[in-house]
N, C-alpha and C positions, 0 to 999 in steps of 0.2 A: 504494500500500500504506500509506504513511505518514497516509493520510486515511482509509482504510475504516473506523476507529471512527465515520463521519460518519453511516454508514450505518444505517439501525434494525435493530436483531436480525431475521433473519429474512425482511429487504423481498425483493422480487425485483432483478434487479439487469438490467444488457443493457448487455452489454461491445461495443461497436464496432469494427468494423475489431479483431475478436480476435487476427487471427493464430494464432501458437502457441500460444496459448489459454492462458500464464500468469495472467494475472488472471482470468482465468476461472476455471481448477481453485483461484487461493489463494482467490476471493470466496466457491465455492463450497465450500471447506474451514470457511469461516466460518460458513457453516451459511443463506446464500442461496442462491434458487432462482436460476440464472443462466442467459440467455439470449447467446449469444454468435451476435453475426452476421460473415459475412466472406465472401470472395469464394471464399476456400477452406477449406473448413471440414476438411478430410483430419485436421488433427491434433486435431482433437477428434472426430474420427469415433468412433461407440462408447461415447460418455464418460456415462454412464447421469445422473449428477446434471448432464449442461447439455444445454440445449436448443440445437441447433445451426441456425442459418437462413445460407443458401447465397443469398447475393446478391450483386449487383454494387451499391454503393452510387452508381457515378459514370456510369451508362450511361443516364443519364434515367427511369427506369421511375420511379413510384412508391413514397414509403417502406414498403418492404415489412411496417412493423410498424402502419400506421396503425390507431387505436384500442385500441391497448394501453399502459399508463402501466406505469411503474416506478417504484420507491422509491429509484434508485439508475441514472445514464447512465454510464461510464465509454469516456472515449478517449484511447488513447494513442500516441504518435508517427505521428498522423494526421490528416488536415486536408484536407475536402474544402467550404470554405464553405456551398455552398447546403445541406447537410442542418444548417446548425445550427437553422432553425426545427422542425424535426421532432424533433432531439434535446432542446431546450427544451421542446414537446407532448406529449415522450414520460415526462414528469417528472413524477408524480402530487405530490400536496401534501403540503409535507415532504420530496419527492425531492432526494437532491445532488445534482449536475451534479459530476463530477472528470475533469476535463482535461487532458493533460498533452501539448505538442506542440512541434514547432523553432520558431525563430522569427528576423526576421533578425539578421543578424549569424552564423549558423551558414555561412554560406559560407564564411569563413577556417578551418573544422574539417571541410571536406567535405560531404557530402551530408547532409540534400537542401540544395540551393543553388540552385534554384529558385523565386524568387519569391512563384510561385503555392503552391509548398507550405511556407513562411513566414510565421507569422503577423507581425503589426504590432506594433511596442512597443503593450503595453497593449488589442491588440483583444480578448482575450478577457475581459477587463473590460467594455470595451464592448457585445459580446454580450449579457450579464445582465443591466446596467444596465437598472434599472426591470423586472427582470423577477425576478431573486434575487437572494438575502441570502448576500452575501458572508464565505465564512468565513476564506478563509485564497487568498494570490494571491503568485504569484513570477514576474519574469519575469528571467533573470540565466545565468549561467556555472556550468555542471557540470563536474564532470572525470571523473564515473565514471556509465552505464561507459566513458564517452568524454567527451575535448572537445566541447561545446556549447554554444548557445544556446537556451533552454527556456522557456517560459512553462505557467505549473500553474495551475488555481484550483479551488477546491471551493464550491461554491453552492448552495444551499437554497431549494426554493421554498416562499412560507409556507404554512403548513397553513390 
């Protein structure tokens, strides 16, 4: 939320791993067309201004959005490595990339504490590198709405 100014009036947007579809109905309050994918899509079943796509992002199949760009990738507290080259392709020019996911060190705060779904001090830096224009990157200690460990970035690709 704190980065959506990053966003162009209007772009489209495609919220990842949406879940309960908060950033989706606030992106979409802002007056973006939003596309939300997720494995379950029940809570935004209905929801007239987002587009809901029913997928399993980690079952092998194909990214299911291939050849569609957005002005706007958004994921949050989620982390499945190999779709970051698709979320990068799914970035039209001038698109943010906003990230925001655990990282290690979130084992002493509980879950996830699993490895694989912990990113690397600094990997999502590494991701963009050479690819966008970094606006704004944290990787550090939260307390609300919990203790954590978290890494964010917002990224631009150039026009």
């Amino acid at each position: 939320m704190r980065w959506a100014g990053l966003i162009e009036p209007g772009a489209a947007v495609l919220d990842v791993a949406a879940g309960g579809g908060r950033h989706s109905r606030f992106l979409a309050s802002r007056g973006h067309k939003v596309t939300a994918i997720d494995r379950d899509i029940g809570a935004l079943f209905g929801n007239a201004d987002i587009e809901s796509i029913q997928a399993d992002l980690e079952d092998g199949s194909p990214w299911p959005l291939s050849g569609r760009t957005f002005g706007a990738v958004v994921v949050t507290n989620y982390l499945h490595r190999p779709l970051f080259p698709a979320l990068l392709q799914s970035l039209q020019p001038g698109g943010v990339l906003l990230y925001e996911t655990f990282m290690e060190g979130n084992e002493r705060f509980g879950r996830p504490n699993n490895p694989d779904f912990l990113l690397k001090d600094g990997e999502l830096l590494e991701v963009v590198l050479g690819r966008l224009q970094v606006a704004a990157y944290e990787g550090r200690l939260v307390s609300e709405p919990k203790m954590a460990m978290v890494q964010r970035i917002a990224a631009r690709l150039a026009s």
